[in-house]
TORKOL-4160 file (C-alpha; in steps of 0.2 Angstrom, whole numbers, padded with zeros to 4 digits, m for minus):
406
<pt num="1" X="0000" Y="0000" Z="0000"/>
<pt num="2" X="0005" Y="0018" Z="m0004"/>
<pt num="3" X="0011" Y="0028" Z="0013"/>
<pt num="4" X="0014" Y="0045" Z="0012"/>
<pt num="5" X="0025" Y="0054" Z="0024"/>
<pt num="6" X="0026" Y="0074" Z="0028"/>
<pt num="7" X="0041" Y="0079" Z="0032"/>
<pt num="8" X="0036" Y="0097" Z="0037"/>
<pt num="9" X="0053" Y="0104" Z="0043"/>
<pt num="10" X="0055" Y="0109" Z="0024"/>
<pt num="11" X="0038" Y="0107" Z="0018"/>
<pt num="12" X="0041" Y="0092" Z="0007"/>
<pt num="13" X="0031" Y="0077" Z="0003"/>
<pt num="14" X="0037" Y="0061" Z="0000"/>
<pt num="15" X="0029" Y="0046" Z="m0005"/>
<pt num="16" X="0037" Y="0029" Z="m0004"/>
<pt num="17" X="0031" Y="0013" Z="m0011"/>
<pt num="18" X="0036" Y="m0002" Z="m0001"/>
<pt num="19" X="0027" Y="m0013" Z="m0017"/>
<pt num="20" X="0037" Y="m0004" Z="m0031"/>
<pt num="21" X="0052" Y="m0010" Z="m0039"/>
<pt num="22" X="0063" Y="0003" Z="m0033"/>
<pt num="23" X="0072" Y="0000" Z="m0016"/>
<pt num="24" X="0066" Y="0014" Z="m0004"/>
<pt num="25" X="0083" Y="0024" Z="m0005"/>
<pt num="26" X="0082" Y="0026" Z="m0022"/>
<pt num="27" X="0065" Y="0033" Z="m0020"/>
<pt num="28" X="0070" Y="0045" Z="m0007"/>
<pt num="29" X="0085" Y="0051" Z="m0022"/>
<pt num="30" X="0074" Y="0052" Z="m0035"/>
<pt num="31" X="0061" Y="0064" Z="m0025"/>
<pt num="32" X="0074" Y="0073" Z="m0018"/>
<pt num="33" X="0082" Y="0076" Z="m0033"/>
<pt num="34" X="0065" Y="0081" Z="m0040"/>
<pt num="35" X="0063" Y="0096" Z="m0027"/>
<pt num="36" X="0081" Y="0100" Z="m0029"/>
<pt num="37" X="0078" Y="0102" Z="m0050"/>
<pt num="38" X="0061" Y="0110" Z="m0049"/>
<pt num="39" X="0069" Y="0124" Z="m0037"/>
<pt num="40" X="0059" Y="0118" Z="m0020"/>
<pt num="41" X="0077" Y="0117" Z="m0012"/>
<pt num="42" X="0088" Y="0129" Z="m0014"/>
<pt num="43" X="0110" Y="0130" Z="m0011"/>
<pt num="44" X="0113" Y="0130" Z="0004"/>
<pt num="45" X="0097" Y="0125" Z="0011"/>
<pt num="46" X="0098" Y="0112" Z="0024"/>
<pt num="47" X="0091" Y="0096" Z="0024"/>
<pt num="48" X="0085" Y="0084" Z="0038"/>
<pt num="49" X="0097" Y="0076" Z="0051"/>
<pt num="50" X="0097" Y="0058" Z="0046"/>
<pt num="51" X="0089" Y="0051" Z="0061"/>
<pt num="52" X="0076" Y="0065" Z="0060"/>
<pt num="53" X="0071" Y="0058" Z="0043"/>
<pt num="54" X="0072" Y="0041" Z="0046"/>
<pt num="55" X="0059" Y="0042" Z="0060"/>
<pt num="56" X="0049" Y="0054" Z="0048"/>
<pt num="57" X="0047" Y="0040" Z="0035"/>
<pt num="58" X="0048" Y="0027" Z="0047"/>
<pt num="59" X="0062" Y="0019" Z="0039"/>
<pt num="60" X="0080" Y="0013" Z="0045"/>
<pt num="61" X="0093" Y="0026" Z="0046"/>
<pt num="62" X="0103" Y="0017" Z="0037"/>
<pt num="63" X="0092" Y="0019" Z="0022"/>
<pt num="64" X="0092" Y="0038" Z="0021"/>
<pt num="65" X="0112" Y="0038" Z="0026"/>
<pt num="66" X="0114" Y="0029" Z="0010"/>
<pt num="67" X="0102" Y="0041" Z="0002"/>
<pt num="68" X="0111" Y="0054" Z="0008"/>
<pt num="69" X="0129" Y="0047" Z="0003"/>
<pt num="70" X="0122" Y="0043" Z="m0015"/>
<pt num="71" X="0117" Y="0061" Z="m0017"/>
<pt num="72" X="0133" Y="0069" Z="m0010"/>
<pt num="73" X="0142" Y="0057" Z="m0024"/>
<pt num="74" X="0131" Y="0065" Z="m0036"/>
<pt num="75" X="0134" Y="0083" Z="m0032"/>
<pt num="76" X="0120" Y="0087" Z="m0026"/>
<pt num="77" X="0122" Y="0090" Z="m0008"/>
<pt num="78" X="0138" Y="0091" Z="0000"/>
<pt num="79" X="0141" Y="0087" Z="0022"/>
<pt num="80" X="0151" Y="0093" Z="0034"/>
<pt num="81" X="0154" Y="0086" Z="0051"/>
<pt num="82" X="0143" Y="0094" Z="0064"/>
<pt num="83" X="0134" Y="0104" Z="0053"/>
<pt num="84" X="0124" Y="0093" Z="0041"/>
<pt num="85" X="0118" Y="0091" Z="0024"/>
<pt num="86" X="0115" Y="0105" Z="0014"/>
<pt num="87" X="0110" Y="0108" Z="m0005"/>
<pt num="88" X="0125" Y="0111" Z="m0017"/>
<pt num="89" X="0129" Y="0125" Z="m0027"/>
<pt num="90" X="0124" Y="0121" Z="m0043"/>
<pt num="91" X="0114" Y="0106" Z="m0038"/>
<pt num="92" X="0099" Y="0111" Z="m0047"/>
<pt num="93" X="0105" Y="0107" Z="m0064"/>
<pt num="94" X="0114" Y="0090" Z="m0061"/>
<pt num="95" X="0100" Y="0085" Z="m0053"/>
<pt num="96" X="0088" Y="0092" Z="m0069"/>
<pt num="97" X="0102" Y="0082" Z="m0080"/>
<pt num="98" X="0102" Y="0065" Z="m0071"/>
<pt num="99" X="0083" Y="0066" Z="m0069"/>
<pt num="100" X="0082" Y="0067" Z="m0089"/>
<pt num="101" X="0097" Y="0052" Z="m0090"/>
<pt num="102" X="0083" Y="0041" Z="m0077"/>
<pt num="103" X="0068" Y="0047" Z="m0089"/>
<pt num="104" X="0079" Y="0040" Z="m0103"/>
<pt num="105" X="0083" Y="0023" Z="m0094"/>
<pt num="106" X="0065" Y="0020" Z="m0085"/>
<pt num="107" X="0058" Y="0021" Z="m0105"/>
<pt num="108" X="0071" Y="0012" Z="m0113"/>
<pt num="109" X="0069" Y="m0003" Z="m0101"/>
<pt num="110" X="0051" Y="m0004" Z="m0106"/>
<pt num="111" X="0052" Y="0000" Z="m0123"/>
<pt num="112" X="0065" Y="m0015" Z="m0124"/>
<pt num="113" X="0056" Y="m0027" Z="m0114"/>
<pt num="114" X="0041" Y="m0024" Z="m0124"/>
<pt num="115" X="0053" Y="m0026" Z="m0141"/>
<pt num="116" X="0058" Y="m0042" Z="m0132"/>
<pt num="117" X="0040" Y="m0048" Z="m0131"/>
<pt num="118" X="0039" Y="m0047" Z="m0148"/>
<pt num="119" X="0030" Y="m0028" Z="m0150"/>
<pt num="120" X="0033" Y="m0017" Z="m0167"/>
<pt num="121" X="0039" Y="m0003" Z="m0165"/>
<pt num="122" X="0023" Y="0004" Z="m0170"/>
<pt num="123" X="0013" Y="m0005" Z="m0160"/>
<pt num="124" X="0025" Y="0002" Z="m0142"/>
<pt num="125" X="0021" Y="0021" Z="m0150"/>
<pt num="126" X="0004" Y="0018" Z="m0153"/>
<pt num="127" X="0002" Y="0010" Z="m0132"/>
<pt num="128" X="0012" Y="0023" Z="m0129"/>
<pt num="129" X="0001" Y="0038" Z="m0137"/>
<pt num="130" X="m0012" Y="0030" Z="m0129"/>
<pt num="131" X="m0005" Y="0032" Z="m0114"/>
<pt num="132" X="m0001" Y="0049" Z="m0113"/>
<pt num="133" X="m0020" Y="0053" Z="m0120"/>
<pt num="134" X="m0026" Y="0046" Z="m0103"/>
<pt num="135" X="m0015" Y="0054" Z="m0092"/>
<pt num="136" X="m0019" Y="0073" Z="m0101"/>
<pt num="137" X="m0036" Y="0068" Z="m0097"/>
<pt num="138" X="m0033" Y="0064" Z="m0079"/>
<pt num="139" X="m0023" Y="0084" Z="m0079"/>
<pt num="140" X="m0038" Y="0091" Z="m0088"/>
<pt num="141" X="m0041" Y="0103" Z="m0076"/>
<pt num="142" X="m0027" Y="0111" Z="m0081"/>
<pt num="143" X="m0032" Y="0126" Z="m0095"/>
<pt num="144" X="m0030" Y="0122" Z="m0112"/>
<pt num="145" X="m0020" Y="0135" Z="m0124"/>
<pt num="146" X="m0027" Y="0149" Z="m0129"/>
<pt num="147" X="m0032" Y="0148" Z="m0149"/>
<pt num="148" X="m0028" Y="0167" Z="m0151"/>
<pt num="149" X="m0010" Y="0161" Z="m0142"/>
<pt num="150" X="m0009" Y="0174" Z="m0129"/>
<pt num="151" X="0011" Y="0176" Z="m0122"/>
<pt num="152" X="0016" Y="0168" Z="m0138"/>
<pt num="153" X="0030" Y="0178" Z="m0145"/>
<pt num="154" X="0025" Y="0188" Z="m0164"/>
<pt num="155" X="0042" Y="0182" Z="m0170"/>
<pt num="156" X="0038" Y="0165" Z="m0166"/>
<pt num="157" X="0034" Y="0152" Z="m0179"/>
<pt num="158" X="0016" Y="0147" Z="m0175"/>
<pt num="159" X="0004" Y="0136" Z="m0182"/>
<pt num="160" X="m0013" Y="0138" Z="m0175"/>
<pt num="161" X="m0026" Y="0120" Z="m0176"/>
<pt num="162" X="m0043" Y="0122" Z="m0171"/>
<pt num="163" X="m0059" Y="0112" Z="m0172"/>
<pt num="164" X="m0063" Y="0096" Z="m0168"/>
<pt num="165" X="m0053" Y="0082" Z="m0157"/>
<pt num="166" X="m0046" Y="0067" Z="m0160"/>
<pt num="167" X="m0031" Y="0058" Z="m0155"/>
<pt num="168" X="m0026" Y="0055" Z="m0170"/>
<pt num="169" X="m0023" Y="0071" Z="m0173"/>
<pt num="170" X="m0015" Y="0073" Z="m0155"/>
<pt num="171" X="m0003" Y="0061" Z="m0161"/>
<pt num="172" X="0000" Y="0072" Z="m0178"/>
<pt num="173" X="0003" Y="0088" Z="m0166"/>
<pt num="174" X="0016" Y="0078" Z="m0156"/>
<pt num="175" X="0025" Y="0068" Z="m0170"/>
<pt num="176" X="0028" Y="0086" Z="m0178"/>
<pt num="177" X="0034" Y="0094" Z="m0163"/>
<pt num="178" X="0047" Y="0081" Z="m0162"/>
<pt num="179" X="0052" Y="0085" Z="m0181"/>
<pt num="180" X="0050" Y="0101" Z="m0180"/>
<pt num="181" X="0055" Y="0110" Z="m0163"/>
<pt num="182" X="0056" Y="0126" Z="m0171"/>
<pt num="183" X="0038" Y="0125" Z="m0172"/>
<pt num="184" X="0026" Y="0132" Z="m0159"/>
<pt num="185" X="0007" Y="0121" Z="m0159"/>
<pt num="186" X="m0006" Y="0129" Z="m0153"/>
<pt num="187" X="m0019" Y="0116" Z="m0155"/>
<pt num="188" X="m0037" Y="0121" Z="m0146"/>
<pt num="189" X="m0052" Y="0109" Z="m0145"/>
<pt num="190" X="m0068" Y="0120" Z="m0150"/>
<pt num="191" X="m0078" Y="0109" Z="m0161"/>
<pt num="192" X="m0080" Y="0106" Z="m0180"/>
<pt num="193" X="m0088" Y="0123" Z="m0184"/>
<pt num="194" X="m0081" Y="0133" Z="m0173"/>
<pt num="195" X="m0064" Y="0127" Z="m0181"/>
<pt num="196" X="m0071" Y="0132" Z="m0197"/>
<pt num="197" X="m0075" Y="0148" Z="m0192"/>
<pt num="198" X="m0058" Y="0152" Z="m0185"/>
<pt num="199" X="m0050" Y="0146" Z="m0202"/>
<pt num="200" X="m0064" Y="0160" Z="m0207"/>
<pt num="201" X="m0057" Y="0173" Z="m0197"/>
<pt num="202" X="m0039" Y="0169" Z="m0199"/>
<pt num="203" X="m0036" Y="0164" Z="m0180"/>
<pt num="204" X="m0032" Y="0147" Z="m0187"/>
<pt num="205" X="m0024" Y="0140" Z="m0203"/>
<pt num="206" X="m0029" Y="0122" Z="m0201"/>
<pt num="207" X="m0047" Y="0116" Z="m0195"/>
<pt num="208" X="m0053" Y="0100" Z="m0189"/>
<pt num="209" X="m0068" Y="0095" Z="m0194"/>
<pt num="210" X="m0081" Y="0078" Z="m0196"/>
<pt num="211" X="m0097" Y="0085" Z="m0201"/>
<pt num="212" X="m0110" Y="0075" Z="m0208"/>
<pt num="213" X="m0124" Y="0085" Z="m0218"/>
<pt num="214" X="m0142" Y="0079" Z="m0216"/>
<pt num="215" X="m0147" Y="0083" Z="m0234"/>
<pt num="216" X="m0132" Y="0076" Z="m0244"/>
<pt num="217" X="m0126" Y="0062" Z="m0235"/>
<pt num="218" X="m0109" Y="0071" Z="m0237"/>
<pt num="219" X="m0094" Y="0076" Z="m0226"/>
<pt num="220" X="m0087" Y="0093" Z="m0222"/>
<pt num="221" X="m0088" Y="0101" Z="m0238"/>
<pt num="222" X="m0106" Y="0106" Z="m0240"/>
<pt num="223" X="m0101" Y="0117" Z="m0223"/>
<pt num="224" X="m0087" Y="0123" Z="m0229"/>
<pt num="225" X="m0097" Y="0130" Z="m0244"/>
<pt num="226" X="m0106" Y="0137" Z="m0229"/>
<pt num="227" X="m0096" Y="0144" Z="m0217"/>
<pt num="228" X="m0081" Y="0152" Z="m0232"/>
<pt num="229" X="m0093" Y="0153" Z="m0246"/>
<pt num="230" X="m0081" Y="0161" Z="m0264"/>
<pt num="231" X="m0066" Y="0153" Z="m0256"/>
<pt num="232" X="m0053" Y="0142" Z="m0261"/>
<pt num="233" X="m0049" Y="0128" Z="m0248"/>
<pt num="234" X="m0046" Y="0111" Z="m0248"/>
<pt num="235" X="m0051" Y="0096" Z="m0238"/>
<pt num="236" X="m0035" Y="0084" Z="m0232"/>
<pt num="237" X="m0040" Y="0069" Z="m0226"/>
<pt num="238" X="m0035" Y="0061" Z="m0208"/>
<pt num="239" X="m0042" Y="0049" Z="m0207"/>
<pt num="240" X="m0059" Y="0040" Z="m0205"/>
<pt num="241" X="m0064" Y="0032" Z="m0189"/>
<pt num="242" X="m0078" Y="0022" Z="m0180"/>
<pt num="243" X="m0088" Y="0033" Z="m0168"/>
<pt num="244" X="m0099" Y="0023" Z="m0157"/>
<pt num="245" X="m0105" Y="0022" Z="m0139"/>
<pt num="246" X="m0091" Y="0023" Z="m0124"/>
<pt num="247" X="m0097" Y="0013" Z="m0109"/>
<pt num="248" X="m0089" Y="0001" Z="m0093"/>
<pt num="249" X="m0080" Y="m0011" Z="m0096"/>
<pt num="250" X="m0091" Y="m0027" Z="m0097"/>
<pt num="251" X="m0105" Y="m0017" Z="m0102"/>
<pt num="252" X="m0115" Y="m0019" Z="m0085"/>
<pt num="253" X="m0131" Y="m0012" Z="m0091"/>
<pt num="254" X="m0130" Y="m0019" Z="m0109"/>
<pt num="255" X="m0132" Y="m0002" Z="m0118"/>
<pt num="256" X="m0132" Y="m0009" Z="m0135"/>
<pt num="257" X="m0139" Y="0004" Z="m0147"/>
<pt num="258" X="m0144" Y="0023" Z="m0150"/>
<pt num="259" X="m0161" Y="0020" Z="m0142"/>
<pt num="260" X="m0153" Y="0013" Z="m0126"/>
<pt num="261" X="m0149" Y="0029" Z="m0121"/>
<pt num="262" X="m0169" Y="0035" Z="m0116"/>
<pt num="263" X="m0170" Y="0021" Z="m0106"/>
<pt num="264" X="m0173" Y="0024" Z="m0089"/>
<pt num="265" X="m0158" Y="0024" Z="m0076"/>
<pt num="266" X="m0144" Y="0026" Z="m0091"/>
<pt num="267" X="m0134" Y="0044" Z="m0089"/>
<pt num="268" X="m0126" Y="0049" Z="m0104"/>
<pt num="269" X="m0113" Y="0062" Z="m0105"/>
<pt num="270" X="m0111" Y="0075" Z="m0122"/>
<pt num="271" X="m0100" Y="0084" Z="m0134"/>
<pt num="272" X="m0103" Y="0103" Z="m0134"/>
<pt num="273" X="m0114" Y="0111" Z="m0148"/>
<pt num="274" X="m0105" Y="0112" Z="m0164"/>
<pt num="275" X="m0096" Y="0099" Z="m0162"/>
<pt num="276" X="m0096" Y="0084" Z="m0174"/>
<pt num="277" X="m0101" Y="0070" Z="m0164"/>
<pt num="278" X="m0113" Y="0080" Z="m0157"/>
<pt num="279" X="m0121" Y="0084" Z="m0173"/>
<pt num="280" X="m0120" Y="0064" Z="m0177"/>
<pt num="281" X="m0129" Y="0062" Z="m0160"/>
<pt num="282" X="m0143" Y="0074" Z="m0163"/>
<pt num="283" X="m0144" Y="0067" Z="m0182"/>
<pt num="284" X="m0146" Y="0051" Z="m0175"/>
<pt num="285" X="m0159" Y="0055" Z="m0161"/>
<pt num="286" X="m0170" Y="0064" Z="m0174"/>
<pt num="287" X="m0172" Y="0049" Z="m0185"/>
<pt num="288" X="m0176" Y="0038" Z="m0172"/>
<pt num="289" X="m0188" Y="0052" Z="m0165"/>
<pt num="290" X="m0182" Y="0054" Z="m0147"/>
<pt num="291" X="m0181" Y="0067" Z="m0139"/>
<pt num="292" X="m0167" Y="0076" Z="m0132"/>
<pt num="293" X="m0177" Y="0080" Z="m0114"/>
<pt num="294" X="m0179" Y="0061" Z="m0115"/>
<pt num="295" X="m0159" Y="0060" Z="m0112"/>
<pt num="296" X="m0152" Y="0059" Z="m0093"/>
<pt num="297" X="m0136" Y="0069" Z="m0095"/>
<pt num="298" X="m0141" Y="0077" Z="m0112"/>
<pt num="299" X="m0137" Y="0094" Z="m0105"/>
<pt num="300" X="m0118" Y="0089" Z="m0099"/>
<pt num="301" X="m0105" Y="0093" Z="m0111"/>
<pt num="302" X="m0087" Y="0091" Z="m0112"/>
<pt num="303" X="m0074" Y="0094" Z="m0124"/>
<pt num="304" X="m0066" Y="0079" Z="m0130"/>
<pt num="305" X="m0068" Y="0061" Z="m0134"/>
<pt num="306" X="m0055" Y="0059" Z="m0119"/>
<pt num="307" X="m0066" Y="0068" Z="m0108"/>
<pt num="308" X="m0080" Y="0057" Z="m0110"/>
<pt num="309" X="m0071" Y="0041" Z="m0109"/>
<pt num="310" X="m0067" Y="0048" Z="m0093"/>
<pt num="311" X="m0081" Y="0053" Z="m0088"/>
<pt num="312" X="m0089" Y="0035" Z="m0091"/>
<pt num="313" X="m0073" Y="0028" Z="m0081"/>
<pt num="314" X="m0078" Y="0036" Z="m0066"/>
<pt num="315" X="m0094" Y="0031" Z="m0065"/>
<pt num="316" X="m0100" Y="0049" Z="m0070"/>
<pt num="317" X="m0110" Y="0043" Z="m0085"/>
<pt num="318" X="m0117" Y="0026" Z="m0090"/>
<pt num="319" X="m0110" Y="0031" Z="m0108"/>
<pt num="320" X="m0104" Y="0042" Z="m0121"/>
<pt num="321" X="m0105" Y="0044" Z="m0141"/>
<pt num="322" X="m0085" Y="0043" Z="m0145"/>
<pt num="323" X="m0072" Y="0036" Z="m0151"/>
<pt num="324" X="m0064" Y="0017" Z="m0152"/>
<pt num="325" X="m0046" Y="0025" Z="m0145"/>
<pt num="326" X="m0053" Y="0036" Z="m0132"/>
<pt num="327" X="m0063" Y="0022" Z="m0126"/>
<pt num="328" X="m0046" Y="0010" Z="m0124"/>
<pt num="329" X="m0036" Y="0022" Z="m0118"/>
<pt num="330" X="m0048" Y="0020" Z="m0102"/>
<pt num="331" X="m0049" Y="0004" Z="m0103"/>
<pt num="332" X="m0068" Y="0004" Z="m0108"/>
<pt num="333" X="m0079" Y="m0006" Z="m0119"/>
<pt num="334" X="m0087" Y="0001" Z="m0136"/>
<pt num="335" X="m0100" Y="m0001" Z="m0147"/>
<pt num="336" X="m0099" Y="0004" Z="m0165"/>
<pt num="337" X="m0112" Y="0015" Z="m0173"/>
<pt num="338" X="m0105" Y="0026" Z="m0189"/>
<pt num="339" X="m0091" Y="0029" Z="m0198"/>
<pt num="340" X="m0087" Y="0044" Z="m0205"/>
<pt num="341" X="m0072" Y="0054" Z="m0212"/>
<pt num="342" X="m0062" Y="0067" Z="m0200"/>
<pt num="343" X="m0053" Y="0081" Z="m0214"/>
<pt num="344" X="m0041" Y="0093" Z="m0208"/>
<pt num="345" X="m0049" Y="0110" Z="m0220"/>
<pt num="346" X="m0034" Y="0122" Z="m0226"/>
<pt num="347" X="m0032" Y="0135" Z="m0239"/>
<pt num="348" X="m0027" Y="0133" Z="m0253"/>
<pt num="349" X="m0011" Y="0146" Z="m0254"/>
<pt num="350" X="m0007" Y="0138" Z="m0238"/>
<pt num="351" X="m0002" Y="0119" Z="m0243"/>
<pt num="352" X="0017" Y="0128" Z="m0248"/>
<pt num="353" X="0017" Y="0138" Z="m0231"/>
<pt num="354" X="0033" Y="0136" Z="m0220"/>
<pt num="355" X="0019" Y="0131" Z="m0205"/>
<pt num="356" X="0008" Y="0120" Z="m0214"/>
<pt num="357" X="0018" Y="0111" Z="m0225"/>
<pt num="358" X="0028" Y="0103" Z="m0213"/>
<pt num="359" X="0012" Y="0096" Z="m0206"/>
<pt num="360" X="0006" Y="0088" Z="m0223"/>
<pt num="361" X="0022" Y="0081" Z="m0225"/>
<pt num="362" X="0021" Y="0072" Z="m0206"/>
<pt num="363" X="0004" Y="0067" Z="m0210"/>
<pt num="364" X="0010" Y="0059" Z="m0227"/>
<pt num="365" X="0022" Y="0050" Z="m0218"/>
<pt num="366" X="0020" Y="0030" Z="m0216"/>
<pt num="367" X="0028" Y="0030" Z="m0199"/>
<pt num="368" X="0012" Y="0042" Z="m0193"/>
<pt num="369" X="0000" Y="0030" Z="m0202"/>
<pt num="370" X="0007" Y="0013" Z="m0194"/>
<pt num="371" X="0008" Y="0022" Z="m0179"/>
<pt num="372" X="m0012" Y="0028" Z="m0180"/>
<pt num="373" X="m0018" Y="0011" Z="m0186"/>
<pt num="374" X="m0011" Y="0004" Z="m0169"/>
<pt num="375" X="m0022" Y="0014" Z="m0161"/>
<pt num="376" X="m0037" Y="0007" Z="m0167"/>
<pt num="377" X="m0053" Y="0010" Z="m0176"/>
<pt num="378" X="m0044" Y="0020" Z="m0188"/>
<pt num="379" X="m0043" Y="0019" Z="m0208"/>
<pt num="380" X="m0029" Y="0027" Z="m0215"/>
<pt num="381" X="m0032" Y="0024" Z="m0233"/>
<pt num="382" X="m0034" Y="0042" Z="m0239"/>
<pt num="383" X="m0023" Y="0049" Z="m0224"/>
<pt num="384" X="m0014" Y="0065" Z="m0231"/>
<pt num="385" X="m0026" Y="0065" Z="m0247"/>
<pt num="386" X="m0036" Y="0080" Z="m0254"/>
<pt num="387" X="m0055" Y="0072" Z="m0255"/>
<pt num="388" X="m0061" Y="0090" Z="m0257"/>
<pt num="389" X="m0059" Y="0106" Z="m0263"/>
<pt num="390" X="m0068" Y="0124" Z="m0265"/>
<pt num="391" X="m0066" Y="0135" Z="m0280"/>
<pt num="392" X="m0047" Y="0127" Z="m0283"/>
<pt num="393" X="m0038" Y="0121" Z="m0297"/>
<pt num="394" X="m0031" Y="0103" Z="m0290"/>
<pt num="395" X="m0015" Y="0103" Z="m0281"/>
<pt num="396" X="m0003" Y="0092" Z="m0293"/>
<pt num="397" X="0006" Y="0080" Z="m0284"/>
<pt num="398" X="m0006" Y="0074" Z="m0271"/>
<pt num="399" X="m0015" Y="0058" Z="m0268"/>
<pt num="400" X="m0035" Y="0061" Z="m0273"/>
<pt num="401" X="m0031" Y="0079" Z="m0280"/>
<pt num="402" X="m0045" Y="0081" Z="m0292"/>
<pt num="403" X="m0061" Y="0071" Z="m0278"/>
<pt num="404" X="m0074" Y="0084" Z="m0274"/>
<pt num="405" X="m0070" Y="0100" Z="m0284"/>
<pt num="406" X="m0084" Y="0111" Z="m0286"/>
């Protein structure tokens, strides 16, 4: 079991894990060196007599002695006889460096344990994006960035995404990052037409949308026609997905279909307005003519598939309309409903652009696309292919240039 132990001389906390792997020693070095990097100690600061700690954490002095010994080696805090331990000068950025070199080795060991269990290489990235997807959720509170990129300097290469989510598309932020870490992404989760209409206002270059119009069958473009009417834009394909309903694992109250969700004792949880899946719900509820007031949770709205995966994880909601990734990066069951097509809508003078182009080109890549189809429920077949366009001459060179031009 977890024990947590205050050591309030110096207003720390630290946590040791009799269960995990590391010996407790090492856990006290690694905190400590934590609180040393992040500035929480400063030089000269002193730390705890031994014995004083020891009885703190309710451990053997011996233990935080040879903690103590491991982190003098390291430079990080330096002793003297009848005085104590004190933080070193410069402690703060060997520590920073060795907690990086321990980030390094603590992944490298996993990744080559799971490459000695016979894992791809894309199949490890695709766990690992996964991962990470649920851990941002369980942070969420945390604000997300501005789209407009306040504090962001003007000189500053930025390339501003808006509209839908999907972690697809999280993946495609990162990868390019990685690439590209000259490149500042601000990437803001508003909802397929309020993505448009920043691409309309030029607060964003790239919009993510799914739209699914009622009268045409057909995704995306019938809105962009819409929203940017006389201009020329194209529709880059990310990929097409299942969406379905996100519920516990096991399924406990066998929520099997769209009309499940008016039953009585079933709490849904919602995308916001305007946002793709939400307008694939509402489509949805119309033709089977429920009522929205019929819902339990109809009213509750969150911002991404993430969000209501973890929503339904905690036992907030019975289920949610989302995606096949979101609901295994909970560890949740799912039930497919629709697929549809999720586009990334750009101008057209902007495929050459320093900011955007780089993002085709990761898009494009086959190491993005294995890496997506790990994921799960995803089609990459038309990934980083033009299945639309506005007004435009097709763009020579690229897959599915000449689909959809009006």
């Amino acid at each position: 079991m977890l024990q947590t132990y205050l050591c309030r001389s110096l207003a720390m906390d630290l946590r040791l894990d009799p269960s995990a792997p590391d010996p407790l020693h090492r856990q006290i070095v690694d905190q400590i060196r934590h609180l040393v990097a992040t500035g929480r100690f400063s030089p000269g600061q002193r730390l705890p007599p031994v014995r004083a700690l020891a009885a703190q954490l309710g451990v053997n002095i011996n233990t935080v002695a040879r903690s103590y010994l491991e982190l003098e080696r390291a430079g990080v805090v330096s002793s003297a006889v009848g005085r104590g331990t004190f933080v070193a000068e410069g402690a703060a950025s060997r520590a920073a460096e060795f907690r990086e070199d321990r980030l390094r080795d603590l992944l490298g060991r996993a990744v080559m344990e799971a490459f000695s269990l016979g894992y791809t290489e894309e199949q490890i990235e695709g766990a690992l994006a996964l991962q990470l997807a649920r851990w941002r959720e369980m942070r969420s509170s945390a604000e997300r960035p501005d789209l407009r990129g306040e504090g962001v300097a003007q000189e500053e290469m930025v390339l501003r995404i808006a509209g839908s989510h999907d972690l697809a598309l999280d993946l495609l932020v990162s990868q390019l990052s990685r690439s590209r870490p000259e490149l500042s992404v601000l990437s803001s989760h508003t909802g397929s037409l309020a993505g448009l209409v920043a691409l309309a206002r030029r607060e964003a270059q790239v919009a993510g949308c799914h739209l699914l119009d009622e009268e045409t069958g057909e995704f995306n473009l019938p809105f962009l026609r819409r929203v940017l009417p006389g201009e020329d834009l194209l529709l880059v394909n990310l990929v097409h997905r299942q969406q379905g309903l996100i519920v516990a694992r096991g399924n406990p109250k066998r929520i099997l279909s769209m009309e499940d969700l008016a039953r009585p004792g079933v709490t849904v949880v919602n995308r916001q307005r305007g946002a793709g899946t939400r307008v694939l719900l509402d489509l949805r509820l119309r033709e089977l003519g429920i009522s929205p007031h019929a819902i339990k949770g109809y009213d509750r709205e969150v911002p991404t598939h993430t969000a209501v995966a973890a929503a339904v994880a905690r036992g907030e909601a019975d289920v949610g309309l989302g995606i096949l990734p979101a609901a295994r990066c909970m560890d949740l069951d799912f039930v497919p409903i629709a697929s549809e097509r999720f586009d990334l809508a750009i101008r057209a003078d902007d495929v050459d652009d320093p900011l955007v182009a780089p993002l085709i080109a990761t898009l494009r890549s086959d190491a993005f696309k294995a890496v997506v189809r790990e994921m799960g429920g995803y089609d990459t077949s038309e990934t980083g292919a033009v299945v639309g366009a506005t007004g435009v001459v097709p763009v020579l060179g690229w897959p599915g240039a000449d689909a959809g031009m009006s």
